[in-house]
Structures are given as C-alpha cells and as structure tokens.
C-alpha positions in Angstrom: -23.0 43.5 181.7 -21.8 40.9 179.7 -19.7 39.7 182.5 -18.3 37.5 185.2 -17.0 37.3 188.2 -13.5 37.2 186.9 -13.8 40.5 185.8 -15.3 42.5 188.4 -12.7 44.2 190.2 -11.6 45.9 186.8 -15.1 47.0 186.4 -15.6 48.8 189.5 -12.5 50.6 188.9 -13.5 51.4 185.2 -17.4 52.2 185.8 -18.8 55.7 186.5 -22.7 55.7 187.7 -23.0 59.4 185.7 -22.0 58.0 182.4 -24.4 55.2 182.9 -24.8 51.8 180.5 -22.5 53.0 177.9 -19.4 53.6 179.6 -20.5 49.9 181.7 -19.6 48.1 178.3 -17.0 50.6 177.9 -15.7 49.2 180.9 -15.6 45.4 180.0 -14.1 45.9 176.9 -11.1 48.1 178.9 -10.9 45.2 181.2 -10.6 42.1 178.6 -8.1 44.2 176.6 -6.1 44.8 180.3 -6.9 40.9 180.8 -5.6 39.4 177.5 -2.5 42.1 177.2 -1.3 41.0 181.0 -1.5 37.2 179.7 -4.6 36.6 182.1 -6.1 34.4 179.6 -6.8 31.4 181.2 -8.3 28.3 180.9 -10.8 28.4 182.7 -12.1 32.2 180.9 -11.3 29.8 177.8 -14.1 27.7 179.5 -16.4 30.6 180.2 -16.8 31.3 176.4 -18.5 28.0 176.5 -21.4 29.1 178.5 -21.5 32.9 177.2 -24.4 32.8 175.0 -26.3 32.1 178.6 -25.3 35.5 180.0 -26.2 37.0 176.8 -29.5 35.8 176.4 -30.0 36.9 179.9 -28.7 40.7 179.0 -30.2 40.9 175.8 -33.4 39.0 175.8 -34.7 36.2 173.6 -35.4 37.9 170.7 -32.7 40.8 170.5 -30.5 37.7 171.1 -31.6 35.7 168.2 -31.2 38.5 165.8 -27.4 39.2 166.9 -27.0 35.5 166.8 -28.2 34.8 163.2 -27.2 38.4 162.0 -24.2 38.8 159.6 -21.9 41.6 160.2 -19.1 43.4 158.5 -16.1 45.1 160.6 -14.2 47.5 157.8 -10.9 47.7 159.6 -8.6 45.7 162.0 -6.7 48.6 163.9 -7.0 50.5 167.2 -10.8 50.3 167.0 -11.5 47.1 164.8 -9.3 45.3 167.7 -11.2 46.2 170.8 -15.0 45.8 168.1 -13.7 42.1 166.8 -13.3 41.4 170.7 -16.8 43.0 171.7 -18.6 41.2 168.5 -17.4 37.7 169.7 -18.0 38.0 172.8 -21.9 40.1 172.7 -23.4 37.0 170.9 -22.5 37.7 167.0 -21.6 34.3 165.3 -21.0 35.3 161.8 -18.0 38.6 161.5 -16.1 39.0 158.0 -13.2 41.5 158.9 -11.4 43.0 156.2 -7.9 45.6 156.3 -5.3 46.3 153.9 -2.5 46.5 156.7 0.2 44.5 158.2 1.0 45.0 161.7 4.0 47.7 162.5 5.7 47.2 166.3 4.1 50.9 166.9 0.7 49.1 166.7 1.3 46.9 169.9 0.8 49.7 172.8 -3.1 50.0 171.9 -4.0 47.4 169.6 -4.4 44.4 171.8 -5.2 41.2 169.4 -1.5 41.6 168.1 1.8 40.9 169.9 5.9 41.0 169.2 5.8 38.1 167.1 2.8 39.0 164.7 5.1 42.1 163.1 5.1 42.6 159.7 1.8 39.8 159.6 -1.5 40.3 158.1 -4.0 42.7 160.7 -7.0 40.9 159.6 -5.9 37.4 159.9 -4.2 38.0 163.0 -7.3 39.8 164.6 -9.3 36.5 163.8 -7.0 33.7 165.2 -6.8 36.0 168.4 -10.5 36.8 168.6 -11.5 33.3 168.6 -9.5 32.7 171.5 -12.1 34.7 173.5 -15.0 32.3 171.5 -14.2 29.5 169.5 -17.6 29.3 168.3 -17.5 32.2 166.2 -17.6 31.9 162.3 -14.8 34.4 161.6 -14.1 35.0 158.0 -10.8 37.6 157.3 -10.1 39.3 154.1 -6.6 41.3 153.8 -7.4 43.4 151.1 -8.7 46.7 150.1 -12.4 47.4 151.1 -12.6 49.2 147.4 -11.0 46.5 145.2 -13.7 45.4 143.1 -14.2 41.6 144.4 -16.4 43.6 146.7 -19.5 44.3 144.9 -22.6 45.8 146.3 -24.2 42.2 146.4 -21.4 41.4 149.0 -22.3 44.5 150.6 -26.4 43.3 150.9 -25.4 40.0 152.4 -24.8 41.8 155.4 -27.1 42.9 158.6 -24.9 45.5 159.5 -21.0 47.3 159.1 -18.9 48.7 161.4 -16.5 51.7 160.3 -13.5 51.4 161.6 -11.4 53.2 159.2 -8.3 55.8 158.9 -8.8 56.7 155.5 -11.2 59.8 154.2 -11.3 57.5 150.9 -12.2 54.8 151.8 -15.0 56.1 154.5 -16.8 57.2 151.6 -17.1 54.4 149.8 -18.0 52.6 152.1 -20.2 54.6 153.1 -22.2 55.2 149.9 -22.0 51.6 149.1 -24.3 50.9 152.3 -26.4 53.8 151.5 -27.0 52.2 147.9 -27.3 48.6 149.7 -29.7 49.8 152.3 -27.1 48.5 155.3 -27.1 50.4 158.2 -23.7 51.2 159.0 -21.9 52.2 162.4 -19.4 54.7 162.7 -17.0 55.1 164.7 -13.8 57.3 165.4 -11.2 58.5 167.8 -8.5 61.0 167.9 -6.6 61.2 171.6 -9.2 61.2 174.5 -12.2 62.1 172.2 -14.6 59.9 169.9 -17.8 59.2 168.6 -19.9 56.6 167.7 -23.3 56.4 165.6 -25.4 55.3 163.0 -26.1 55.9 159.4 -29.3 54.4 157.5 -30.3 55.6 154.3 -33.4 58.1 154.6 -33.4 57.9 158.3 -30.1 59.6 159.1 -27.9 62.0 157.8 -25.1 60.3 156.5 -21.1 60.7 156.6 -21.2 63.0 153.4 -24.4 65.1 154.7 -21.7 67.6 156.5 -18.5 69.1 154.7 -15.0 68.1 156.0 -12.4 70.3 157.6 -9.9 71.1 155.1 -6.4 70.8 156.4 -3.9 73.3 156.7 -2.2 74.5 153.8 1.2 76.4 153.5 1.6 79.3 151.0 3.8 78.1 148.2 6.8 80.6 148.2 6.8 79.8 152.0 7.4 75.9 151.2 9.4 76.0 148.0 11.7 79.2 148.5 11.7 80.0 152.1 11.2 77.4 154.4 11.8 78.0 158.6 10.3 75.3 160.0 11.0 71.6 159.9 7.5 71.6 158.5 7.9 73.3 155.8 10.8 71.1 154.8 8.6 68.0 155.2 5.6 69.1 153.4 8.2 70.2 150.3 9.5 66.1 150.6 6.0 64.8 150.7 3.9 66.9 148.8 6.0 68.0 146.4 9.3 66.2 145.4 7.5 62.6 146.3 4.8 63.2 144.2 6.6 64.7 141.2 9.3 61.9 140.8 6.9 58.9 141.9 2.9 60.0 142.1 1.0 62.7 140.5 2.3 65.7 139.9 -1.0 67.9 141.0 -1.9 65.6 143.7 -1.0 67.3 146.9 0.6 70.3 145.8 0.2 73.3 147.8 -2.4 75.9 145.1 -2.7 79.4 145.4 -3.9 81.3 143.0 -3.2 85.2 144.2 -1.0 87.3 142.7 1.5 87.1 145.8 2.1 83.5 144.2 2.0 84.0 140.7 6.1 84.5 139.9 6.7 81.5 142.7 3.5 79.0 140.8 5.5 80.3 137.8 8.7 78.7 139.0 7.1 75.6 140.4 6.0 75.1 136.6 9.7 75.2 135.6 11.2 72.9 138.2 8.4 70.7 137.3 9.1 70.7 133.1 12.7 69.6 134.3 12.2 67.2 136.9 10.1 65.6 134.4 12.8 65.7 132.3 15.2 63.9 134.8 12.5 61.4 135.2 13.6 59.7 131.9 17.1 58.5 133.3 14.7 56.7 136.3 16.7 53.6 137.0 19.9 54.4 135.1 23.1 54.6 137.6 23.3 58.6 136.8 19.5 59.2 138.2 20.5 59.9 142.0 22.8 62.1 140.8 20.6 64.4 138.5 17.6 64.2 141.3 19.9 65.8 143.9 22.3 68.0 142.0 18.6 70.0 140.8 17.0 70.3 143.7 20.0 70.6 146.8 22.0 72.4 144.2 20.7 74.1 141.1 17.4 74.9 142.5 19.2 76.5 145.6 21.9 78.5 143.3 18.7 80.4 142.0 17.2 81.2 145.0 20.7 82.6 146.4 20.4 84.6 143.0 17.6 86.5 143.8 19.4 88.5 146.3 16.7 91.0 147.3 15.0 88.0 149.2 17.9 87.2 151.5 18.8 90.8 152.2 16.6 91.1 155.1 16.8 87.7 156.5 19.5 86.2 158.8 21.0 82.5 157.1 20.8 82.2 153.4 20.7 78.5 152.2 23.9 76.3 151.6 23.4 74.2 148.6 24.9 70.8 148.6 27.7 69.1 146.6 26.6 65.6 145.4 30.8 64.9 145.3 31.8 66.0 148.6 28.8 64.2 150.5 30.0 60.8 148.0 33.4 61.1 149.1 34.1 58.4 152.0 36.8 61.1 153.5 34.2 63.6 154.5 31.8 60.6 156.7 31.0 61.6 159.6 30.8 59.4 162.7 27.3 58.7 162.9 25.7 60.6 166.3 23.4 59.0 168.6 22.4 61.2 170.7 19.7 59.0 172.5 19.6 55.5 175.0 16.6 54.5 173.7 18.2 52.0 171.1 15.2 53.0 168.8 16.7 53.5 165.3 13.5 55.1 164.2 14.1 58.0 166.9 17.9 58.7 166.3 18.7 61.6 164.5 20.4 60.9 161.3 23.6 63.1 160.0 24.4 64.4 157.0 25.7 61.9 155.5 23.4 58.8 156.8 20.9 61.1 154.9 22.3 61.7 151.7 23.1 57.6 151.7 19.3 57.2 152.9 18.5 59.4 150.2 20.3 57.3 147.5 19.2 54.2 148.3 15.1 55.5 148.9 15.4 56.6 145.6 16.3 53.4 144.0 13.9 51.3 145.8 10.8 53.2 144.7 12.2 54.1 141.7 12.3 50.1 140.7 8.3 50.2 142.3 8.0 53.6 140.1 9.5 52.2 136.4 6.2 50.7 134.0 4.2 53.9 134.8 3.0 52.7 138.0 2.1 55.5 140.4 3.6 56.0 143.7 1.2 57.3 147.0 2.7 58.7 150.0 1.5 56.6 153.0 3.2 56.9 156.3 3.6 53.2 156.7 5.4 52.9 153.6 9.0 52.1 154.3 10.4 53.2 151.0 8.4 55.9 151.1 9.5 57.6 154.9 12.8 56.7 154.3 12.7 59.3 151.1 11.4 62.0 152.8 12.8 61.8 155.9 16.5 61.6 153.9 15.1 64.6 151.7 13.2 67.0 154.3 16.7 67.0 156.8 18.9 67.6 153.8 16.9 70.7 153.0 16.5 71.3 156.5 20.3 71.2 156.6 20.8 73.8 153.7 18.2 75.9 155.0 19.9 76.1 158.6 16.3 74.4 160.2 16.4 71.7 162.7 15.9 68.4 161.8 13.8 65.8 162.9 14.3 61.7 163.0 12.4 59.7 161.4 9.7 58.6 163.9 9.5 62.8 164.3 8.5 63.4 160.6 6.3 60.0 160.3 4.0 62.2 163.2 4.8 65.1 161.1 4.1 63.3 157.8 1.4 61.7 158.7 -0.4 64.1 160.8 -0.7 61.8 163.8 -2.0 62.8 167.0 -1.2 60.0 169.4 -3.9 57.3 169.8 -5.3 56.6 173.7 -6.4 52.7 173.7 -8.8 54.0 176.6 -10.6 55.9 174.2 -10.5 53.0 171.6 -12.3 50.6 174.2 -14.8 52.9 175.0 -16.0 53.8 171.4 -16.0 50.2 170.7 -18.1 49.4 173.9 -20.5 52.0 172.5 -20.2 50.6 168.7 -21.5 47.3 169.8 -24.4 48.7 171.9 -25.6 50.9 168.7 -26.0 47.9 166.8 -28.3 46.7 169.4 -29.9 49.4 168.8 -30.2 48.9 165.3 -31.3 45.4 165.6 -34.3 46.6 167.9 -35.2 49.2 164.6 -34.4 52.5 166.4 -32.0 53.8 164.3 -33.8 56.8 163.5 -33.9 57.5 167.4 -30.4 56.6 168.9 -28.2 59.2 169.5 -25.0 60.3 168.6 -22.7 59.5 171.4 -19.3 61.5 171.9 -16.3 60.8 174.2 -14.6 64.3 175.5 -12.9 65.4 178.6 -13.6 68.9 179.1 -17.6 69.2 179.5 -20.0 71.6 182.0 -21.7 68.6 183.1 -20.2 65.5 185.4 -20.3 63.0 182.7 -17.7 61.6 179.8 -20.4 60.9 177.1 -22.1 63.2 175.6 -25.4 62.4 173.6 -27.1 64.3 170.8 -30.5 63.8 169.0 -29.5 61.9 165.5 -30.0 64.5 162.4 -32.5 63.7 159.7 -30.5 63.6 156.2 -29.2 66.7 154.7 -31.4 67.6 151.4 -28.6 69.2 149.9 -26.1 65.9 150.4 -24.7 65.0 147.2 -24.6 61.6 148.3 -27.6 60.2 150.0 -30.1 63.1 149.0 -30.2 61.6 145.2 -32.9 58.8 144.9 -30.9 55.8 143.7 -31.9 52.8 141.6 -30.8 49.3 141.4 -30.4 48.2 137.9 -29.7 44.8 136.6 -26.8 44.3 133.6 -24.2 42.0 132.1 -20.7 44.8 132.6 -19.6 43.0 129.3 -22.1 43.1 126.5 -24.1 46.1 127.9 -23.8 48.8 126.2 -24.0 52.5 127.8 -26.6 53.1 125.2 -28.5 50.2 126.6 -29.0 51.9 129.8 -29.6 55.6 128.0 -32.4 54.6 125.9 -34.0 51.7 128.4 -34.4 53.2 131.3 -33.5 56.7 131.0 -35.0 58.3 127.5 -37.8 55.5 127.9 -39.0 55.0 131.1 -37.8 58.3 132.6 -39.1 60.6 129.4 -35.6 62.5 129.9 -34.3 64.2 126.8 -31.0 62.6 125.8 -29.6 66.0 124.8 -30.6 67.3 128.3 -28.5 64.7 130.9 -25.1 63.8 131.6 -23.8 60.8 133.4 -20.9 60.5 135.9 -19.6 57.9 137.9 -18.0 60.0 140.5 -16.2 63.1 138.8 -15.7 61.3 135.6 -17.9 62.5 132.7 -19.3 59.2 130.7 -22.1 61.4 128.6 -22.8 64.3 127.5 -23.6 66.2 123.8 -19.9 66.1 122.9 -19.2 62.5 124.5 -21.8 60.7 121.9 -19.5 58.0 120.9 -19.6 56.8 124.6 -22.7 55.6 124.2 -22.2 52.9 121.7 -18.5 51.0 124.0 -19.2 48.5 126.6 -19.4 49.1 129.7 -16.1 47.5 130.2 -14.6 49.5 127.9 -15.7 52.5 129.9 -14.2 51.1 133.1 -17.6 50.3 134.8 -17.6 47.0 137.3 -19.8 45.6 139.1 -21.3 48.3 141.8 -20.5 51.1 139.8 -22.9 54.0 140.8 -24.1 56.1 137.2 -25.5 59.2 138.2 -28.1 60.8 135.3 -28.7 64.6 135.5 -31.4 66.7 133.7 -31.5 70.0 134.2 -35.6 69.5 133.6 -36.1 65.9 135.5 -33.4 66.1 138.4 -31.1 62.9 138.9 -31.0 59.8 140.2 -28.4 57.4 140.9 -28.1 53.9 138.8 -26.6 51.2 140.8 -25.2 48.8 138.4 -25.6 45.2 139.8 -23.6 42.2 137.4 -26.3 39.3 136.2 -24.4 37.6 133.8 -26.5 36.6 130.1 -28.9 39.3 130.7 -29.9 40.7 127.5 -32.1 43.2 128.4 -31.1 45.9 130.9 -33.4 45.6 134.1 -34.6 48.2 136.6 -34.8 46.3 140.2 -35.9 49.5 141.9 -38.2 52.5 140.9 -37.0 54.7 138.5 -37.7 58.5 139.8 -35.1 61.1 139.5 -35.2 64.4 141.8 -34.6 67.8 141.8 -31.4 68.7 144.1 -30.7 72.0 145.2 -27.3 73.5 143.9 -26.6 75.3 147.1 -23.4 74.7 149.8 -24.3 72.1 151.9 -26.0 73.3 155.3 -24.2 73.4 158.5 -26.1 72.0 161.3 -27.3 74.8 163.8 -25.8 74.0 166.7 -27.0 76.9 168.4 -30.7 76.7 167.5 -31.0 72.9 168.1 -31.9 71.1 171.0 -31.1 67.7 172.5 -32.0 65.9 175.8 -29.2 64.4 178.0 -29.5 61.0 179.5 -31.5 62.5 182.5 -34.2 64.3 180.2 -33.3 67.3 180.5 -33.6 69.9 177.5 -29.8 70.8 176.6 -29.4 74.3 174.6 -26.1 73.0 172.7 -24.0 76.4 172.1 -20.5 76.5 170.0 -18.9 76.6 172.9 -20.2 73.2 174.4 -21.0 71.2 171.3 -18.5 67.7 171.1 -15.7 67.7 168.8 -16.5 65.4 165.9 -14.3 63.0 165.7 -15.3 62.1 162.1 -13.8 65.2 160.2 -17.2 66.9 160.1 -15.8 69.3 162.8 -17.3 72.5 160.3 -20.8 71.4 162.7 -19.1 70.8 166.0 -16.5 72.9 167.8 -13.8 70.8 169.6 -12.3 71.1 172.9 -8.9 70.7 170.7 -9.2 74.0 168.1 -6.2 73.1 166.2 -7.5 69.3 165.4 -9.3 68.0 162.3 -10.8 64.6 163.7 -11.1 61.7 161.0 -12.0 58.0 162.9 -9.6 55.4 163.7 -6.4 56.4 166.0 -3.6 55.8 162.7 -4.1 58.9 160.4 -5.4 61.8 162.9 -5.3 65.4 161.1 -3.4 67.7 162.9 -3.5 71.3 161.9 -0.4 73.5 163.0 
C-alpha cells in the first residue's frame, strides 16, 4: 500500500497475512525508515515523490483523498513516534503538517529516530524533522514550531484551525493539555504510545469516545521515607534521595516529588525531613557566594550522616554503617585518585566516575544551576538536562559511596532517573503506520467505530495487533464529562465579575453564593474570595484558552472556554450555556472481564485480565500488561518503570 516497486522486497519481509492492513503500512513505514537510515535515498525515489499523489488517490479514493489533501493537521511531538508520523503524513497525501517539540536532538536519539543524524546534535527536533521530511515530498507545506505545546501563543483558536492532532508525547503534562484543549476545540485527536515492543494507537472525539482522562493513571512506585533518607541499600534509593529530594529542595519545589507518608512508622523520620529542610533553606541564602558548595556538602555528606551514626540502635543490627565525607580531604589535590576506566567503549557517559571526579562533578553542577537557580527561578528535574544529571549523578554515587552501595555511571542513573525502558524503533514504525490509518478513519466519520489497536508480543492468538471496540466516554471523567461552553472576552478589560453576573447568575439562574470557579486546581471564587470578582482577568492570570470551570452544588457545572476578541465590551456566550450534574464518585474502571469485542475475523472475543493488551498510555489500572512491573505512558523517551 502506498508503495512502489523499490520497496517491495522490504515489504515481504516485514508483512504478516494474520495482522492484515495495519501491520501492511506498518511495514512501509519500517522499510522507508530502513531506506533513508542505509542512505538509499536516491534520486530517482526523490522523483517518485513527484507522482505520489497518483498512488494515493488510487489507495484511498477520490474523495477520502481530497479530504487528507486539503485537511490541516497537527503532529504534537518530533521524537521516536513524531519521526516515523512526519514521514507517514508526507508521504499518505497530507499537504499541510505544523509539528511542534520543545527538544533538541541528544546522539542517544539517533538509533530509532530516523529524520536526524550525527551532525543534527544539539539542533532543534522540530526543524530538523521538517527539512528531512520534505526530502521524501517537497510538496508538502511543513510549518515547525520549537516550543512548548502549553506556552500560551497556542490558544484554542490555533487549536480549531486544525482537522486533526496527533499525540506523540512523553510527558503526562502535557498529554493532558493537549488533550482537553481538543476536547474543548471539538478536534479529534490521535493517540499514540509505545514502551519496548508494545503500543497503541487510537482516537479521542469529544462525546464519542472516552478520552485520555476518562481512566485513572498508574501511580508510580514510591519508596518509604526512612528507607530513602536514613537507610538507603540500593543505588535506587540513593538516586531518588538526589532527584527527588536534594534537587528539588536547593533548585525546584520543596514538596514536589517528595516521597509522603503519613503513618506513624514515618512520623519521627517526616519529622526529621522537616528539620533538614528549615536548614537547607537556610543554606540556600549563601546560593552563589564561593562558601555555598561547601555548606551544601558539609550538611548533607557530613552533618546529616554524623546524626544518623548517632542513633546507634539503627546500625546495631545491620552490617556497614555510613562513612560521612570530609569536604577538605576530597579538596585536597594529594588525595586524587587516578581516574578508572574500567570500560573500551570510549563512552564518557558509561564510565564510572571515582570519588573524586564526583565530588568535582558535584561542585561544579552546583554552580551551574545555581546561576539558572538565583532570581527565584525554579529548577525541574528532566533527564535531558545536562546540569541537572550531572548533579545527581555526582550526588546519588557520593551517598552511594558513604552508604557502602554500588554506584552507577551516569548513562546508568539517566535510565534510573528517568525511568526509561529502552525504546524498539520497530515498535515506533508500526504505531505510526497505524496512527496514519486512524485518521483515515477519522476523515471517513467513524471515529465512534474504529477500534483501539494494541502492539504486544505475548498473545493466545497468531497475530501482533490486537483490536478492541472503542469505549463510549466515562460519565464520571472530570474532564470531558462536564458540558463546556465557548465564551467570547477581551482577557484585559474583562472583569471576572463580568462573566459571574452575565452568563452565570443571569442566564444560568445560579446563586452567586452557591458556585465556585477554578481553572484547574486554583480557586478564583468562592464566598471568601469576593474581591476576585472585581480584578481583571489578567490580573488573575487568565489567557487566552483558559478553561473556568463554575460549580453549584444545585445547578451542576460547566466549563467556560475563554476565547480572546479584542474591544469586546460585552462578555459573549458562543455556545449553550447548560451546566450538569456530575457524580462525585472514583472514576469507573472499564470491565475488562464483562466486555466483549470482535477480532479482525468477527469473532466474539471474551477479554479476560489475563489477555487484555497492556496500555501503553498509563491507563494500565483498565488493562493488564504482559510486562507487570511497567507503567506505560506514549512516546519511547520517558517510559515508567516500576521496580
């Protein structure tokens, strides 16, 4: 499909007759990424491109053909995934593509993600991914955006331009957002994610499928907090005390990430924590000042260390008690060690670092996002963050070294860190293959009726794919079960009084000492909030897209999508106004055991626990996995590993 004889021999080795159409495309896309990585690029494929909208007409048909061909589309992401989809979009017959990622491109990128080679390190994902894609079809109107798909340039206007998005994310975040922003736009939006040799594929469309929030999310693993901050015993432990804690009291927030228990097992250990936190916040006032690396270190490799050797009944029963650390002997250049390689590779990111190199990498981490730190800005831990896996690489081994643990180099505790599970680009070209054909689907209005599709290798049945029957939206979602409303204002005369008395004490008769308004988890109104009412909505740090949700304990809620019209004066209510009564309950849990589905040869399946497809969205509380210690989330960068 899609094809030419240049590409056939590739195709016969890559298609199976029992996966059928799907794993076909699957195919092609395997075969142009093995085509274009072995510099089989030629001229005269250059030339095919030329005559491709031929073939596709043939495939597709005249009039699926002319919707993909006049159809705007959005790819969210430029990795893994977003390479093989950019390459698939060009090529299917889609002349319009905006691609939009955050990201440069790292050297560990180049195994899998296709569009980028050697000399595009350290370069901008998106704008890369567009000069290479239009290699494959010039034709192509490729607009690329390196930016952040939440920054607020991208309003929900920009959103409705488009026909359709692709998901091709590796951030929980940011797969909300965007996915409640095409709810509120009424774009369908395709999902897509990937974790080893599994995936999945499908579509959300407000009121015809469930959407990404309609099923909680796998909560990762958590470590008890005396475990992490007094006894650590595995290199772990030592790395989730460097991320989750240290990192984010010196440079992030301080609650963000921390490991929370409430029982009484924790309570003198939370106690503690609260004390090393009062003084590190202390030692936060000499950030920058030449006597700050000293002060960070000498408190938590020495001081902090000293009192746990002081509590003697804990080290009574165990074999090694901890070592603390001497900032002066690790400063003085008679103690260096020769630095060990232990390794031919000739990879500096996986040689094991001594003592010494850590304490120096230490220092000089600290300094670097200490001068990104100073103004109040705060810090996130993100794996690709140089700065940032430096520092806790440097601090996790020299706790691991007091502590008598093994340490890890750094490439070790980016997986670690990161919670990687190594990406298959096999698996990428296939969910992309299938990405494309759902938006066929889409295009021919069955959205409501094409199935889920998951990749997995362990099944009862001969085949790869594995379909299930799309679910009808979850009436206990907080997200997509709340009728919404589009409502016209100008963000900086409007008052949030302006919208209270307009639309919701007038036209929805709701008692203004009944609701509250949020947008997101912030309060804006309530009883005790009055003098909200009369600020801008500027002032209250509402843009343009902003989602107000209105609650009455009488009327229900409803979700006001703010939309910018510059010079309005009166506040303007595109859509109808008519709040509903949610159900406070726990979200449902689809019943995998109850439901049925047919497989590709009509046959009624019984799905079971035992056979259902791992999600490879997060939503794995529906779906049991062949992997049971794996918390999916799309993309192949940021996969959830549970220990």
């Amino acid at each position: 499909m899609l094809l030419n004889s240049t590409l056939k021999p590739p195709i016969q080795l890559l298609y199976f007759p029992m996966v059928g159409k799907a794993f076909h495309i699957a195919g092609w896309s395997l075969a142009l990424s093995w085509i274009s990585s072995s510099h089989f690029l030629h001229t005269s494929f250059i030339h095919d491109a030329m005559n491709r909208d031929i073939q596709n007409v043939r495939t597709l048909g005249n009039s699926l053909f002319d919707k993909v061909n006049s159809s705007r589309v959005l790819l969210v992401g430029a990795g893994g995934i977003g390479c093989e989809l950019l390459k698939n979009l060009v090529m299917s017959g889609f002349k319009n593509i905006e691609v939009i990622d955050l990201d440069t491109i790292d050297i560990s990128n180049l195994n899998r993600q296709f569009l980028f080679q050697r000399q595009h390190v350290k370069k901008a994902k998106a704008h890369v991914a567009k000069e290479s894609a239009l290699r494959f079809n010039p034709s192509v109107n490729i607009v690329s955006h390196q930016a952040n798909i939440m920054d607020p340039e991208y309003t929900l206007s920009w959103f409705s331009s488009f026909d359709v998005v692709f998901n091709a994310l590796d951030n929980l975040e940011a797969r909300r957002y965007v996915n409640q922003m095409c709810l509120v736009a009424r774009v369908p939006l395709i999902e897509t994610g990937t974790t080893g040799y599994l995936g999945q594929a499908y579509v959300i469309e407000k009121d015809k499928t469930e959407c990404f929030d309609c099923q909680p999310k796998e909560t990762p693993k958590s470590y008890p907090v005396c475990t992490i901050r007094s006894t650590p015993s595995q290199p772990i432990h030592c790395i989730v005390w460097a991320k989750s804690y240290l990192f984010n009291q010196l440079f992030g927030n301080a609650e963000e990430d921390e490991p929370q228990e409430s029982d009484e097992e924790n309570k003198e250990e939370l106690a503690a924590l609260a004390r090393e936190t009062k003084a590190l916040n202390e030692i936060k006032a000499s950030m920058g000042t030449e006597a700050y690396p000293r002060k960070v270190f000498e408190k938590v490799f020495t001081t902090d260390i000293n009192r746990l050797l002081s509590m003697e009944d804990m080290w009574k029963n165990r074999d090694r008690k901890p070592v603390p650390l001497d900032y002066d002997t690790l400063s003085s250049a008679d103690n260096k060690e020769e630095e060990k390689d232990d390794n031919d590779t000739g990879l500096e990111d996986q040689k094991m670092w001594n003592l010494h190199k850590c304490f120096d990498m230490f220092k000089d981490s600290l300094g670097r996002l200490s001068k990104r730190a100073m103004g109040g800005n705060v810090l996130s831990f993100d794996k690709d963050d140089d700065d940032a896996m430096d520092f806790v690489t440097a601090t996790a081994n020299l706790r691991a070294h007091i502590f008598n643990i093994p340490q890890k180099s750094r490439f070790q505790v980016k997986s670690m860190a990161g919670n990687i599970i190594p990406a298959i680009a096999t698996t990428n070209a296939i969910i992309a293959g299938i990405a494309v054909m759902k938006s066929f689907a889409v295009f021919r209005g069955e959205s409501s009726t094409t199935k889920r599709i998951y990749l997995r290798t362990v099944t009862r049945q001969p085949k790869l794919l594995y379909p299930e029957n799309p679910s009808s939206p979850n009436p206990l979602c907080g997200v997509c079960s709340a009728p919404s409303a589009r409502v016209n204002v100008d963000i900086d005369t409007t008052r949030l009084a302006d919208i209270v008395n307009t639309l919701v004490v007038k036209k929805m008769g709701m008692d203004l000492e009944d609701i509250s308004i949020m947008d997101k988890s912030r309060l804006l109104y309530d009883m005790d909030l009055e003098e909200n009412l009369e600020l801008p909505l500027t002032q209250l740090q509402i843009r343009d897209g902003t989602i107000l949700r209105v609650v009455s304990d009488d009327h229900g809620q409803i979700d006001l999508v703010l939309q910018q019209k510059p010079g309005i004066t009166v506040v303007e209510a595109i859509d109808p106004l008519v709040p509903k009564i949610i159900q406070k309950e726990n979200p449902m849990k689809r019943a995998l055991d109850e439901d049925n589905h047919d497989d590709d040869d009509g046959n009624d399946i019984k799905k079971s626990k035992t056979t259902a497809p791992p999600s490879a969205n997060a939503e794995s509380s529906k779906h049991a996995g062949a992997a049971e210690d794996v918390v999916v989330v799309p993309e192949d960068d940021d996969l959830i590993m549970v220990n």
